[in-house]
N, C-alpha and C positions, 0 to 999 in steps of 0.2 A: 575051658570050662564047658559041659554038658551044657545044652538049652535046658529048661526047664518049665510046667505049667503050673501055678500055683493058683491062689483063690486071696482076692481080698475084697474088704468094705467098702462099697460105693460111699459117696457123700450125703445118699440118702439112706443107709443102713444096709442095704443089700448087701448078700453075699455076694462079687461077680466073679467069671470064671478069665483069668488072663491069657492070652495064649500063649503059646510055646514061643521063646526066645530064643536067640542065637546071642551068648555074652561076652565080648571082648574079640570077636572078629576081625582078623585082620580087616582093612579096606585096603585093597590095588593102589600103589602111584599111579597116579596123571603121567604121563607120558609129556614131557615139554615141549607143546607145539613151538615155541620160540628158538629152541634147537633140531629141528627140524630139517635137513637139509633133501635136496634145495628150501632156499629160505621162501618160508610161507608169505605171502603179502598180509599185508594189516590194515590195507585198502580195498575198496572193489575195484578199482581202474588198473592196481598192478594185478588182483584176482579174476574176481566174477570177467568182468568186462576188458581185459585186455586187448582180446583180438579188435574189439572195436577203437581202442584208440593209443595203440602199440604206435604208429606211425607217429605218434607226437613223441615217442620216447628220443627220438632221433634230434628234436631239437631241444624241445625242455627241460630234460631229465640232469642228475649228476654231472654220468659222462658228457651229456653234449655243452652242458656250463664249463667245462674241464678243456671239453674243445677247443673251443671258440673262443677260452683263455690262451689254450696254445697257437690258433690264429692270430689274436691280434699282438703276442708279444711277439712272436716269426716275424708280423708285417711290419712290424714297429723295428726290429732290425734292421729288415728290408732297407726301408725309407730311409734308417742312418747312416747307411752305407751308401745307397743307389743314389737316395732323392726319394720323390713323388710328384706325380703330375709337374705342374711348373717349377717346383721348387729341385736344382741341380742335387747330385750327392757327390762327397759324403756330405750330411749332413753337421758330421762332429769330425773336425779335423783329423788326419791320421788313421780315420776309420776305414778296412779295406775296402775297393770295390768288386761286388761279389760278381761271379761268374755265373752263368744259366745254369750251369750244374751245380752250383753249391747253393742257387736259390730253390730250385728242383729238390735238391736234400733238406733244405729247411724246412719248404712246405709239405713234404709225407711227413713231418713229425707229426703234424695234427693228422693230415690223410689215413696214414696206417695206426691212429689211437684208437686200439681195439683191448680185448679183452688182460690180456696180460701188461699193457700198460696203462691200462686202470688201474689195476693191480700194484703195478709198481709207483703210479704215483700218490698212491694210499701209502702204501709203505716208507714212502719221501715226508707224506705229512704226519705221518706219527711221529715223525722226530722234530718235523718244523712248525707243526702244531698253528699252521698259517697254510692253507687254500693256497692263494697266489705267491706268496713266496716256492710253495712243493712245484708248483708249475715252472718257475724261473730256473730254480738248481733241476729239474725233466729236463729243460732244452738245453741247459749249460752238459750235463753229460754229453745228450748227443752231441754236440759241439765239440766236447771233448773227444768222441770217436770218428770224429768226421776225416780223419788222415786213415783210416782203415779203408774208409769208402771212397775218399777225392783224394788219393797221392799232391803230395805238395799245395794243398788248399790252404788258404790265407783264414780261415774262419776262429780256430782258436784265435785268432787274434782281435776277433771280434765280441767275444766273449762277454765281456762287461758293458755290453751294449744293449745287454737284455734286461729289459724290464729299465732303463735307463730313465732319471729322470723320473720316474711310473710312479706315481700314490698306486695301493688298489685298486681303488675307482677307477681308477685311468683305464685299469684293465675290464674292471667287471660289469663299466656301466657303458662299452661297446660291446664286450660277451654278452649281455643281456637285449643287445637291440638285437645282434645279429641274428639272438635265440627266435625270440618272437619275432623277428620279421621273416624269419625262416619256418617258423608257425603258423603265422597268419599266414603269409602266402604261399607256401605248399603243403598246410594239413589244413588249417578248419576253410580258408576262404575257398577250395575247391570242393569241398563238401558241402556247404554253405548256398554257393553256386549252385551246384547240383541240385540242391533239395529246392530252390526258390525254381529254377526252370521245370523239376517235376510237378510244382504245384503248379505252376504257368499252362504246363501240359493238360493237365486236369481242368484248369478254367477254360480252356480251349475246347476239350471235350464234352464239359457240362453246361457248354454257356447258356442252350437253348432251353437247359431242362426247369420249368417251371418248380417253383417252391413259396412255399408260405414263409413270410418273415417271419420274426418276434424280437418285439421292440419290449425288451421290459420283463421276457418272457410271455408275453399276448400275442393273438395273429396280428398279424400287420401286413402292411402294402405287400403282394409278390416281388421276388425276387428270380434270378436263377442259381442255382446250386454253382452254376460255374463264375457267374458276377462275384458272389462270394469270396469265391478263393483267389479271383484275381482282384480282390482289393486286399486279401494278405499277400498275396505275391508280389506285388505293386510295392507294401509297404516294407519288405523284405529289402527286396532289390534297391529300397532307397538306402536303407541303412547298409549296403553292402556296397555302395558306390562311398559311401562315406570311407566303409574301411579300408575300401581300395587305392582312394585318396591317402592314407595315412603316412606322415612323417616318423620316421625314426632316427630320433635324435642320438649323439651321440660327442665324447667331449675328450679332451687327451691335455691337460694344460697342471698338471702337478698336484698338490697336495692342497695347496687354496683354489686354486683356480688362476694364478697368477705368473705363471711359469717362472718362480724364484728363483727352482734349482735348474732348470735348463737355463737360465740366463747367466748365475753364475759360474756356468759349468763350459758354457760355450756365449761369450756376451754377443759375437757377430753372425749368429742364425738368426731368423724372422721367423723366430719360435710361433706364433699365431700361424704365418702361413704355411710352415711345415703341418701342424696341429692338421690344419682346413683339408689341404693335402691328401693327408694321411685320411681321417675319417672318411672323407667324401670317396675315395680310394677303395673303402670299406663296403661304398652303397650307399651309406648313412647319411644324415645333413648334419653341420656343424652345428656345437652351440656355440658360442664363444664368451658367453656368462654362464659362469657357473660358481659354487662354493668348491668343498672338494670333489663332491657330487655332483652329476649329471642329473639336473632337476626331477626329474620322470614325469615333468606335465605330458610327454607324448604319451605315454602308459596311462596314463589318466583318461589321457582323451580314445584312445583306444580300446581301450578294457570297459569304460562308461558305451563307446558304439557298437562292440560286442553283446554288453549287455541289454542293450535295448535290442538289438535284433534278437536276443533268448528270449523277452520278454512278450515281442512281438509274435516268436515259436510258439511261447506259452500259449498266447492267445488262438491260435491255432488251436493247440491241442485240447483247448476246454473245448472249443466250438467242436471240432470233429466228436469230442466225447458226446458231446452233448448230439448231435444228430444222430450218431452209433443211437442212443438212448431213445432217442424219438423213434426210430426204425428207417431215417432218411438211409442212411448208410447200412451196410449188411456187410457183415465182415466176411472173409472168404476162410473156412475152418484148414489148418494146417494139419496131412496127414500125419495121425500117430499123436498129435500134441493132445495136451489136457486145460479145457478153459477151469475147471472150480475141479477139487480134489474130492467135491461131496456131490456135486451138481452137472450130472452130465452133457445138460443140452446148453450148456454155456460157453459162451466164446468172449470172454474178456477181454475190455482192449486196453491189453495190458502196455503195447506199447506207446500209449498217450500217455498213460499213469505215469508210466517210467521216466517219459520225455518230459513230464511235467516236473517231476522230482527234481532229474540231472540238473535242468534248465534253472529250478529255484536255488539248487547249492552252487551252482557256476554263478548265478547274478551276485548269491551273496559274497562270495569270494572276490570273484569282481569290485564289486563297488566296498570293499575292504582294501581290495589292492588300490584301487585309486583316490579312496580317503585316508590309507597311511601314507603313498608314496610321495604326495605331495610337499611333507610338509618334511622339515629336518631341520632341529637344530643347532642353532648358528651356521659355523660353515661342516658339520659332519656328527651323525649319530647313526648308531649300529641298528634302528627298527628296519630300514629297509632291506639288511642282508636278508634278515630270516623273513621276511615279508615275501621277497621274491620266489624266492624254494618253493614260493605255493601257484605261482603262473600256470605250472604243472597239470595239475587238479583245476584249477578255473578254467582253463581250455579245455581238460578233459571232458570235463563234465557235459560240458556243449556239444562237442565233437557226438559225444554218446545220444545226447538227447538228438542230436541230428539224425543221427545213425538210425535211432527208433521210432522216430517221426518218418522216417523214408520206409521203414522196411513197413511200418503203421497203414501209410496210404497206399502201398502196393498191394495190399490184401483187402481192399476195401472194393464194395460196388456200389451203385446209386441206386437205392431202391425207388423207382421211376413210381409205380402204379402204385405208393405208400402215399408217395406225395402228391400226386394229385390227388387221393382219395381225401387225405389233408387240404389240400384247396376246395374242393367242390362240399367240404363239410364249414366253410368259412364264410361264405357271400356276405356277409356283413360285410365284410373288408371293404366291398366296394364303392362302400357309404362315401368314403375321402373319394373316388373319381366324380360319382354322382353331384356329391354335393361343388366341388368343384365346376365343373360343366354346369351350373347355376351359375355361381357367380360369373361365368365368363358370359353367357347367354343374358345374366343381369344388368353387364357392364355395355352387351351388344344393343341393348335396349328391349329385351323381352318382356315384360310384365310379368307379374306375380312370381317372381324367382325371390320375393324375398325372405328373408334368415334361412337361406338354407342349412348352414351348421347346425341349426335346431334341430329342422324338421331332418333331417338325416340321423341327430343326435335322437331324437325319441323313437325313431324307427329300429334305429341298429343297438343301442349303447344296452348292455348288459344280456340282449338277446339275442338268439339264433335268426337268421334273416335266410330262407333256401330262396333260389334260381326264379321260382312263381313267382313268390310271396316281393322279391327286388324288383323284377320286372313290372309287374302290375304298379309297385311305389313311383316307378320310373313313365311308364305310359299315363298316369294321369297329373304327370307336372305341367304338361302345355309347355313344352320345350318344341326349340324348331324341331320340324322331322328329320333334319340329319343327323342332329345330336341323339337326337329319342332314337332314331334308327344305331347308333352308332352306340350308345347306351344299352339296348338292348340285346347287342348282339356280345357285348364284353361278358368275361367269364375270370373268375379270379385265377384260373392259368392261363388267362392271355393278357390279363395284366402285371405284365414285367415291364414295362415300358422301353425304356430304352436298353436295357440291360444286355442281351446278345450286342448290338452294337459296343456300346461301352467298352465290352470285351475285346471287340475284334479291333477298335480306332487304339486303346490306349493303355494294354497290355505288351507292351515291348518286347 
């Protein structure tokens, strides 16, 4: 149909003129981003922001839960055959004892799990419609090819040894230590590190630089710009000796927790001590109570130490916005970038914003993971599978906010002649030394030093007090002349007190 311009009646009588139409127009399909291939992420950790925290793909992700399923059912073989630690093998009568070469073949099953046996063992699950069962008939094949590779290997006969005994759990709640502790100590706590010894760096370099506090947002007592950072760096590195301490627990005892089927399967093992064995074999610590479940208090208490060290970043990242803001800090402009799309003389510090963001969806993640994992019950309920799938994204998110907190204070400088111009516009401040240095001279026996908090309070409190106007306050107290002399010569950037030291005795 033709567009057309026609004429009609306004609601107030008017003739009005309509404009020309376009009527029954096709409109274009949408094009299916969801079919898309390669597949589009739906996240920004697997989009915007990968390159910053790809490295955790390796232990968090799918495939690496898929891993580290086919580690521990391979080790759990192992151990039925060989032994473990003190415990001799086999463990289960009959069972063969494997040779170095057909333990070597066992373990590249998990070693060489790359892209096509991904693949295949999606294909395994569509039919078994169970995770850890699809992992079990994965290494039963190999198994069953293993006379292609080892001429005359005893290992088909090993066969029903996998996953032996095994609830899930058995399996998924030492794949999930091995995940995260494969996480925490080779992706966030070396990042972590890093970012706390750069700020270290920084308090080392700014310690001597005078700065006006704010207590409250008001001037207050000086500081240094570098005292500063090494009391967030201080408070960092506490929480990182925490997580470096951290336990990860881990449990192998059946379907209760009671080794029912391994006892009546084999009643003359010392199923406990194979168990102990075997985990501790792992890296792990043993539990040795449990339901079906491996409790996850260690996930608790880890993902809560985590999160306090985010919280503690956070706190960083307001203070640096906020001096950015004062003009303490002067960002260094990146060639070619754009701070504001309207405003050109702007250099946003976007990467606080950002770190702030990350930092608030990893805590809340966090402390979701460790107020559901907690709890289960009786002896087994399914909130902690899909609870976990999200370890992922709560260390991501960190990892990033780290990643922009570091690349944040690399491009930062100390605007020196801001901040003292900031001090020398403050002498009030000095009110608390003055007034102080009374009462010590009160206590020494000086006369007329009394109320000083007053008389410091009606001089300084709501006004501006310059260098003169202090000095002259100070020459007519009748203090001894060392104090008065020692009084007169302070300046609120040489009152940091002990702060350069501080730095240098108790910054580690």
């Amino acid at each position: 149909m033709a567009g057309h311009r026609g004429r009609r009646e306004s609601s107030r009588g008017k003739l009005v003129t309509v404009p020309e139409t376009t009527v029954n127009t096709p409109v274009p399909a949408r094009v299916s981003l969801a079919e898309v291939t390669p597949p589009i992420a739906l996240g920004p950790l697997d989009g915007r922001y990968r390159s910053a925290v790809a490295p955790l793909v390796d232990h968090l992700s799918e495939a690496a839960l898929n891993r580290e399923r086919l580690v521990v059912e391979v080790e759990w073989l192992i151990t039925l055959c060989n032994g473990a630690g003190d415990v001799p093998g086999p463990v289960v009568p009959g069972a063969p004892r494997l040779t170095d070469e057909e333990i070597a073949y066992l373990r590249a099953i998990p070693a060489t799990f790359g892209a096509d046996e991904i693949a295949e063992l999606k294909e395994i699950e569509r039919t078994t419609v169970h995770d850890v069962k699809a992992v079990e008939y994965f290494i039963k094949r190999r198994i069953a090819a293993a006379p292609e590779r080892i001429p005359g290997t005893g290992l088909p006969a090993a066969s029903e040894l996998v996953h032996f005994a095994c609830t899930s759990e058995d399996i998924n709640n030492l794949s999930y230590a091995l995940m995260v502790a494969g996480a925490v100590r080779g992706v966030w706590l070396p990042a972590a590190r890093a970012l706390a010894d750069q700020i270290a760096e920084m308090a080392r370099e700014h310690k001597a630089v005078p700065m006006l506090s704010r207590t409250h947002g008001q001037p207050a007592t000086p500081t240094t710009m570098g005292k500063e950072l090494a009391v967030l760096a201080h408070r960092l590195r506490r929480q990182l000796r925490r997580i470096e301490d951290a336990e990860f627990l881990g449990k192998i005892n059946g379907a209760t927790g009671t080794f029912g089927a391994h006892t009546v399967a084999v009643p003359g093992a010392d199923w406990p001590a194979v168990s102990r064995a075997f985990v501790e074999g792992l890296g792990l610590t043993w539990n040795p109570l449990t339901t079906q479940i491996e409790s996850h208090d260690w996930q608790a208490e880890v993902y809560a130490d985590v999160a306090r060290f985010n919280r503690i970043l956070h706190n960083l990242a307001t203070d640096v916005w906020t001096y950015i803001s004062l003009g303490f800090f002067t960002q260094i402009p990146v060639a070619g970038a754009t701070g504001s799309s309207t405003m050109p003389h702007k250099v946003n510090p976007i990467r606080f914003e950002n770190a702030e963001a990350n930092l608030e969806i990893s805590c809340s993640l966090l402390d979701t993971l460790s107020a559901t994992l907690v709890t289960s019950r009786l002896q087994r309920d399914l909130t902690d599978s899909t609870t976990q799938r999200n370890i992922g994204p709560a260390f991501g998110h960190s990892v990033l906010a780290i990643d922009n907190v570091s690349r944040g204070l690399k491009a930062l400088a100390v605007n020196v002649s801001l901040m003292a111009e900031d001090l020398d516009e403050n002498w009030e401040i000095l009110g608390e030394a003055v007034q102080s240095a009374m009462r010590a001279a009160a206590v020494a026996g000086v006369p007329a030093m009394d109320n000083p908090y007053e008389r410091l309070k009606d001089l300084t409190r709501g006004r501006r007090v310059d260098g003169e106007r202090m000095r002259e306050f100070v020459a007519g107290l009748g203090l001894p002349d060392d104090v008065a002399a020692r009084l007169a010569e302070l300046t609120p950037a040489a009152y940091t007190g002990l702060a350069e030291r501080l730095v240098d005795e108790y910054l580690a």
